[in-house]
C-alpha positions in Angstrom: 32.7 -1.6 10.9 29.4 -2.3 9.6 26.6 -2.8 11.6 24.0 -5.9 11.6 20.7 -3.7 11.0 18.7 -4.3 8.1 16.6 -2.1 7.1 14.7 -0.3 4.4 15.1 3.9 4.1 12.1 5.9 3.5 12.8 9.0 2.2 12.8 9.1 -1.4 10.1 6.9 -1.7 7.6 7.0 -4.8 4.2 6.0 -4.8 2.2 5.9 -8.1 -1.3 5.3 -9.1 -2.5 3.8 -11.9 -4.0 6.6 -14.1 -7.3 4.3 -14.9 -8.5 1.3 -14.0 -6.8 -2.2 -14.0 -7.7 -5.9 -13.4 -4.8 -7.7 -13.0 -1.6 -7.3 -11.0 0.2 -7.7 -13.7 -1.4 -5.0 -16.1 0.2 -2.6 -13.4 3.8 -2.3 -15.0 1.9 -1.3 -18.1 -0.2 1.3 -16.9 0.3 4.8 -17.2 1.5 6.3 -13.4 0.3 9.1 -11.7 3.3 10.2 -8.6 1.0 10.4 -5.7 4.4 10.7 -3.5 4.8 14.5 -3.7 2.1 15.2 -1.1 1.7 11.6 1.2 3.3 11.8 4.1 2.9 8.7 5.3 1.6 4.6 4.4 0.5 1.8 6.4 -0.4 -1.1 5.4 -2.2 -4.0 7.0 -2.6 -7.5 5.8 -5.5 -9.5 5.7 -6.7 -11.2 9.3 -8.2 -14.6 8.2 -10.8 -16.2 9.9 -10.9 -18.8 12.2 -12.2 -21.9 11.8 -13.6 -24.1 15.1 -12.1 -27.8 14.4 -12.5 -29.0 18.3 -13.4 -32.2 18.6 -15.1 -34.0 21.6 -11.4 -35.5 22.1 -9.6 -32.3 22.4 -7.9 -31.3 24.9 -8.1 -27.4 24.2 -10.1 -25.7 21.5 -8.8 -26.3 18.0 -8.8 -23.6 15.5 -8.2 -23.4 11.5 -7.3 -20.7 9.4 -10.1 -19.9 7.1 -10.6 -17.4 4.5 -8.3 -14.4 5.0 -10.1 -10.6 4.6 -8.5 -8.1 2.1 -5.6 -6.0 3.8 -5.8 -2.2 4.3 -3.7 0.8 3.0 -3.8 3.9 4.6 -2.6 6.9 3.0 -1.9 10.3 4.5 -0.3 13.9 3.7 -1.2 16.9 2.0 -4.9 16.9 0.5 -4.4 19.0 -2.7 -7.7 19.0 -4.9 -5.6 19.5 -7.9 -3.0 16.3 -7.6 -3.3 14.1 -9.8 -2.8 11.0 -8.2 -5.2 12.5 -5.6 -7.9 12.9 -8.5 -7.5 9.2 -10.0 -8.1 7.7 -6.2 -11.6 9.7 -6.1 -12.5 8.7 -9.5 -12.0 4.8 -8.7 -13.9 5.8 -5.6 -16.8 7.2 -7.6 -16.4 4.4 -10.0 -16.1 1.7 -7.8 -13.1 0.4 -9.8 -10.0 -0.6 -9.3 -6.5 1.1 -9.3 -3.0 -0.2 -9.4 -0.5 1.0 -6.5 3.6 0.9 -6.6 5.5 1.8 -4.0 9.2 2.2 -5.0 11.9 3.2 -2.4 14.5 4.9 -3.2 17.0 1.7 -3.2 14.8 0.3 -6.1 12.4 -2.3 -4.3 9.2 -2.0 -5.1 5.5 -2.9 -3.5 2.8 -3.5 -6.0 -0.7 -4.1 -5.5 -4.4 -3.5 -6.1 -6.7 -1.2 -4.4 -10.2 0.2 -3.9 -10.8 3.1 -2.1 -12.7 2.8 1.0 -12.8 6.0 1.9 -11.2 9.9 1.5 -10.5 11.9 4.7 -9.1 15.6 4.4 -9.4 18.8 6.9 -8.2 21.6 7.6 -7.0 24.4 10.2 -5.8 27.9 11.4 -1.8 28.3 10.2 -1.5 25.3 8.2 -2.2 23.1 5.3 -5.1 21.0 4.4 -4.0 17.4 5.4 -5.9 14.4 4.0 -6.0 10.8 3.1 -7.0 7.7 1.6 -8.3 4.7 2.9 -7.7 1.6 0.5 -8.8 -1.9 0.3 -6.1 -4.6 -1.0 -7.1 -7.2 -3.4 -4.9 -10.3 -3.4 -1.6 -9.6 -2.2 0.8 -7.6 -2.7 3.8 -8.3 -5.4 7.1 -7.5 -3.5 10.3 -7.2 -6.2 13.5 -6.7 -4.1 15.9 -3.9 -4.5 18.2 -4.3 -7.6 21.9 -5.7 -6.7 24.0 -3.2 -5.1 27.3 -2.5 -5.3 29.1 -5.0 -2.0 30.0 -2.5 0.5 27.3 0.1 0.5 25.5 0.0 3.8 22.5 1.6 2.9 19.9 -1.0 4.1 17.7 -2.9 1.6 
């Protein structure tokens, strides 16, 4: 019997960079791709807080609040720092550029996450009996463009 969990499986999940710069979200699917997946390890992502706006009024009973303008969200990247990586090297050109790059993560059942970064800042270090481990801290413009996993076949469990 099936269970009721829905969910969404990590592992095989891509994430690509846009090679050079882009305006526009939708300039993305055009862009050539650089797979940034072969040495992250893990992303989080943080939307936007917005602001709050003080609407009380000498008739309130409590203090009223609005939502005002909303701040970008935050992507963090982290894994394997690897000088030579590709997708590694176009995230510290857009950071000496100041530009902005186009993101897509793709799980392995086909959904995708699409959205626009600048880097914030690059972490990496290393120690004794290990691997140099780094990161990437990215600011979102907009929001993110979420496509859903293609139809599956009725019957195969394997979250969305």
């Amino acid at each position: 019997m099936a269970g009721k969990a829905k969910f969404q499986l990590t592992a095989g999940t891509s994430i690509g960079i846009t090679e050079s710069a882009v305006a526009t979200i939708e300039e993305v699917a055009s862009a050539t791709m650089l797979e940034i997946g072969t040495t992250q390890k893990e992303v989080s992502y943080t939307g936007g807080q917005k602001q709050d706006i003080d609407v009380t009024v000498l008739l309130s009973e409590e203090q009223e609040m609005d939502n005002g303008l909303e701040a970008p969200g935050e992507l963090s990247l982290s894994g394997n720092w690897l000088p030579s990586d590709t997708g590694q090297t176009s995230l510290r050109a857009a950071d000496a550029d100041n530009s902005i790059r186009g993101l897509v993560l793709t799980f392995k059942s086909g959904a995708k996450a699409t959205m626009l970064v600048q880097v914030r800042q690059e972490t990496w270090g290393v120690s004794a009996n290990g691997v140099a481990t780094g990161g990437f801290t990215l600011r979102v413009k907009g929001k993110p463009k979420y496509d859903p996993a293609p139809a599956q076949d009725s019957g195969t469990g394997t979250g969305e």
